[in-house]
C-alpha positions as CSV (number, residue, x, y, z in Angstrom):
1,X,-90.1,141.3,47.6
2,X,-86.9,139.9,47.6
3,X,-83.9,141.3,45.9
4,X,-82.9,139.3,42.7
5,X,-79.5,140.4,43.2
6,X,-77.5,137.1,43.9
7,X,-73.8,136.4,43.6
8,X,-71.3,133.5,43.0
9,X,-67.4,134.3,43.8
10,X,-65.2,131.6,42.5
11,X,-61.7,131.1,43.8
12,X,-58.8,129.3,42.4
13,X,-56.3,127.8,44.5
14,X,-53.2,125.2,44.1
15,X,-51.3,125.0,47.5
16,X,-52.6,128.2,49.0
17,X,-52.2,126.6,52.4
18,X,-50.2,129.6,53.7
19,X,-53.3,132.2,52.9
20,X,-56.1,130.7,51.8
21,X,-57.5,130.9,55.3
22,X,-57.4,134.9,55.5
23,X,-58.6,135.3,51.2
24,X,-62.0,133.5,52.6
25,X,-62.4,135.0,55.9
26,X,-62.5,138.0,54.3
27,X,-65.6,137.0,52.4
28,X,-67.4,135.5,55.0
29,X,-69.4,139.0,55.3
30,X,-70.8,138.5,51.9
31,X,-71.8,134.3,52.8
32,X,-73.8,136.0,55.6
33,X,-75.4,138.1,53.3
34,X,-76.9,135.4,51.7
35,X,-74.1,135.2,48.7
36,X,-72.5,131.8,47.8
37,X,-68.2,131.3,47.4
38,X,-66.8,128.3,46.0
39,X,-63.3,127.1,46.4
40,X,-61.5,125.4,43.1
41,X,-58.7,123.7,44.1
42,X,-56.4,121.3,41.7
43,X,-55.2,118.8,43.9
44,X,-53.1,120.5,46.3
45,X,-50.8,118.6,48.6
46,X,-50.6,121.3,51.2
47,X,-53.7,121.0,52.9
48,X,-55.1,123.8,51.4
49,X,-58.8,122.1,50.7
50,X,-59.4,121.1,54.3
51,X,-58.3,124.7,55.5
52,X,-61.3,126.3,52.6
53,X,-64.1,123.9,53.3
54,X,-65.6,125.4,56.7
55,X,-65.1,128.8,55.3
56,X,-66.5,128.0,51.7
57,X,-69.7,126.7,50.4
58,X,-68.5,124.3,48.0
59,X,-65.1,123.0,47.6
60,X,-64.9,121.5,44.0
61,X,-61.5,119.4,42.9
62,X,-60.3,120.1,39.4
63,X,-57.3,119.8,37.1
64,X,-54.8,122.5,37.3
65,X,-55.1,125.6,35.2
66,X,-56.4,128.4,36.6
67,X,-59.2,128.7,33.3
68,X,-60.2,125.0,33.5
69,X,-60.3,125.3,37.5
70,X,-62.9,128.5,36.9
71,X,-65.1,127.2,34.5
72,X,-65.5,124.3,36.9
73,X,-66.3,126.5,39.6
74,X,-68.7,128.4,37.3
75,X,-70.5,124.6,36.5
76,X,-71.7,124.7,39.5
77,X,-72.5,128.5,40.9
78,X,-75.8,128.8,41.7
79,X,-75.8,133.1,41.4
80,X,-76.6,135.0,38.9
81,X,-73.8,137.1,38.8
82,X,-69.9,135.2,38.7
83,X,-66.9,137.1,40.0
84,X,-63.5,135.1,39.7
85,X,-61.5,136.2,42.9
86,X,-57.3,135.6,42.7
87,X,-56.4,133.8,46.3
88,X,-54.1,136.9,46.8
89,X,-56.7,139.5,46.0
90,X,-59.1,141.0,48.8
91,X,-62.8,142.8,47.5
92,X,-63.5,146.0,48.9
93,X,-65.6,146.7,51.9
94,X,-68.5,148.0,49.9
95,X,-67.8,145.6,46.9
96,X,-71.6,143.9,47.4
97,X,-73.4,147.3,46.7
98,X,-70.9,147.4,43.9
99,X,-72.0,144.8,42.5
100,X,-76.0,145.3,43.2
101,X,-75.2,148.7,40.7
102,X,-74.1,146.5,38.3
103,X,-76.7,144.2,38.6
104,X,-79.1,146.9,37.9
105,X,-77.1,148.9,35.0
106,X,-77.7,146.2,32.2
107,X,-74.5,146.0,31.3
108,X,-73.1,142.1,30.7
109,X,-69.7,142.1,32.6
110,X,-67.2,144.3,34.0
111,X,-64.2,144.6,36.8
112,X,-62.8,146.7,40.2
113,X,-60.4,148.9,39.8
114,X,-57.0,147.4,41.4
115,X,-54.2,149.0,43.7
116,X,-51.6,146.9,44.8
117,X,-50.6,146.2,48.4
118,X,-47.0,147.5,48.4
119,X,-46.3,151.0,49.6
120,X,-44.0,152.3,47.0
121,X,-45.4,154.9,44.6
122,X,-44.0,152.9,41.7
123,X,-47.0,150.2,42.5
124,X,-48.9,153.1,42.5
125,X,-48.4,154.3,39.2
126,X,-48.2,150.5,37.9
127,X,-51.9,150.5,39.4
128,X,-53.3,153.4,38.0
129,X,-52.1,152.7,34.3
130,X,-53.8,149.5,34.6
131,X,-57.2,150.5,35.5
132,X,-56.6,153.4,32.7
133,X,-55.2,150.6,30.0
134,X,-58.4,148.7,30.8
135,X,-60.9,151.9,30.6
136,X,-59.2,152.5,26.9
137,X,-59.1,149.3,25.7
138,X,-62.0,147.5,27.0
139,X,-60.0,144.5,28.6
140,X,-59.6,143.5,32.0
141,X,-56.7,140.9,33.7
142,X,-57.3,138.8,36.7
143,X,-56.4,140.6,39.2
144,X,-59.0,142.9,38.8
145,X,-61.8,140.8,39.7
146,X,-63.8,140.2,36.3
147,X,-67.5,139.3,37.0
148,X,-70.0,138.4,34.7
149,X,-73.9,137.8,34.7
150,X,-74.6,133.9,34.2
151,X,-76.4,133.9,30.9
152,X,-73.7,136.1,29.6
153,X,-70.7,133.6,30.8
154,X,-72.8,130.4,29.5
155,X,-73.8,131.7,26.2
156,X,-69.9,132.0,25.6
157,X,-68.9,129.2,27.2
158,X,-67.0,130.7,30.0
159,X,-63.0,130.7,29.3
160,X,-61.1,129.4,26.6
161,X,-58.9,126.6,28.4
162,X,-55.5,128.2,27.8
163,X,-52.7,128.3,30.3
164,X,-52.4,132.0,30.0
165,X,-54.2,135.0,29.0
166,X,-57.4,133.6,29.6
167,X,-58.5,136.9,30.9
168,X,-57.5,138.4,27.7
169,X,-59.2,135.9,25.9
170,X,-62.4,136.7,27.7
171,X,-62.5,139.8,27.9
172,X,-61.8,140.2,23.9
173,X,-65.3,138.4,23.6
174,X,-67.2,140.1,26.4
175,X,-66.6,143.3,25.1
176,X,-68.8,142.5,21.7
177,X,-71.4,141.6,24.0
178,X,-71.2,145.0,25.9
179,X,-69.3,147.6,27.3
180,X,-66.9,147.3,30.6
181,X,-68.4,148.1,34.1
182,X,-66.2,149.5,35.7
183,X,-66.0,149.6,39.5
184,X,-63.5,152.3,41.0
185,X,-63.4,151.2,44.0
186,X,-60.5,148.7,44.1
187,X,-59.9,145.9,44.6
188,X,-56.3,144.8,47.0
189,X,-53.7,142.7,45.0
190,X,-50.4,141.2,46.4
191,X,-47.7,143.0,45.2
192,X,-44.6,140.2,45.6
193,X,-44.9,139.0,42.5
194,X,-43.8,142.2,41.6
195,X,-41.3,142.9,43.8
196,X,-39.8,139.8,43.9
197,X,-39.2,139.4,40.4
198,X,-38.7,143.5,40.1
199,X,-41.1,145.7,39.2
200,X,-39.7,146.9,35.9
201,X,-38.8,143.6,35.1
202,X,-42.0,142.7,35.7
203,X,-43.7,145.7,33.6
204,X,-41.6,144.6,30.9
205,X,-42.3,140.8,30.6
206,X,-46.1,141.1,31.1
207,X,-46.3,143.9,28.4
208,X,-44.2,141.6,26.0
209,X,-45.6,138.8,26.3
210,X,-49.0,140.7,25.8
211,X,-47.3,142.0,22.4
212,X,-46.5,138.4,21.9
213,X,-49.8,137.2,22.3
214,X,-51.6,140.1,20.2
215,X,-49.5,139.1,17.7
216,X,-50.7,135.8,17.3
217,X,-48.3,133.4,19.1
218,X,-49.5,130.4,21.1
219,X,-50.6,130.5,24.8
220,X,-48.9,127.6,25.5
221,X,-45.8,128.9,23.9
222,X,-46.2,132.5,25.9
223,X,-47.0,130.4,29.7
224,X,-43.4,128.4,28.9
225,X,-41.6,132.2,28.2
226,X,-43.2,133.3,31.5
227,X,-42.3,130.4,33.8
228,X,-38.7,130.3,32.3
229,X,-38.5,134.2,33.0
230,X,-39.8,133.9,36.0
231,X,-37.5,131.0,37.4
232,X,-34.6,133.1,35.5
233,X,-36.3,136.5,37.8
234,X,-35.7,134.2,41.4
235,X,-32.7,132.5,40.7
């Protein structure tokens, strides 16, 4: 009998020429498996769709915004579990019997762990009060990999289509529908934007703007904060 077990990783990309090549041949062990990856790109300029198709399964074209370019990707996944994959974050090596656990547990939705890629124990620490945040609270960001069973992602009609905190968003309402899964082994995310815009900087704009955005203010308000603090971070 043949295991039920199926699986759906949805990427996001906008001009991801420069690694978009090495964030799908790392999943080319789970295509042979028999799992499906779909590439959402929003029009890119740089090539980067004709580098994903011969590694991907489906390249779909969408409008830019990383929730609007998931939700299309979800439209047309064909497993019954979704996991939304960052272009800079890499799965684990054991990530598909991960997965299979959760499959089996009955829970709705849940997330890796994350460590970022940088060697400094800063990054370290950064890592582990994330996963510990998300334990607590119940709420899980993007670079942790969220995945969701089908039914569960349709029923709610997959993410709100803001241009920030979409992961928030989600997570707020799949955690009425069940408790987190959590996975702890992690998941690999880029550290640069943290170093490059400094990692206490960093702390400190993500966590305001997360105040911000508890506190009732506008996604689109809080994405125009970021990108101005992050052009202000690089100048």
């Amino acid at each position: 009998m043949s295991d039920p077990f199926s699986l759906s990783i949805v990427v996001p990309v906008w001009m991801e020429a420069g690694g978009v090549v090495d964030t799908l041949e790392a999943l080319q062990p789970l295509r042979s498996a028999g799992h499906e990856v779909i590439v959402v790109d929003a029009s890119s300029t740089d090539g980067t769709a004709r580098l994903a198709s011969p590694l991907a399964d489906r390249v779909v074209q969408s409008v830019k915004g990383r929730a609007v370019q998931m939700n299309a990707g979800a439209s047309v996944a064909k497993g019954g579990v979704l996991l939304f994959l960052h272009a800079d974050t890499r799965l684990p090596a054991n990530a598909l019997n991960c997965l299979s656990e959760f499959f089996y547990s009955g829970k709705a939705w849940g997330r890796f762990d994350v460590r970022l890629s940088g060697q400094g124990v800063v990054l370290r620490v950064i890592a582990w009060f994330m996963n510990q945040r998300s334990r607590l609270t119940g709420i899980c960001t993007g670079d942790q990999a969220l995945f969701v069973r089908r039914e569960v992602f349709e029923a709610l009609h997959g993410f709100d289509s803001l241009p920030i905190m979409e992961d928030i968003e989600f997570s707020s309402r799949l955690r009425l529908v069940s408790r987190l899964f959590c996975i702890q082994e992690p998941v690999i995310t880029d550290s640069r934007r943290w170093e490059q815009g400094g990692v206490w900087r960093t702390i400190f704009l993500m966590w305001r703007l997360r105040w911000r955005y508890w506190r009732g203010e506008s996604p689109e308000t809080l994405a125009h904060s970021y990108r101005s603090d992050v052009r202000n971070g690089t100048d």
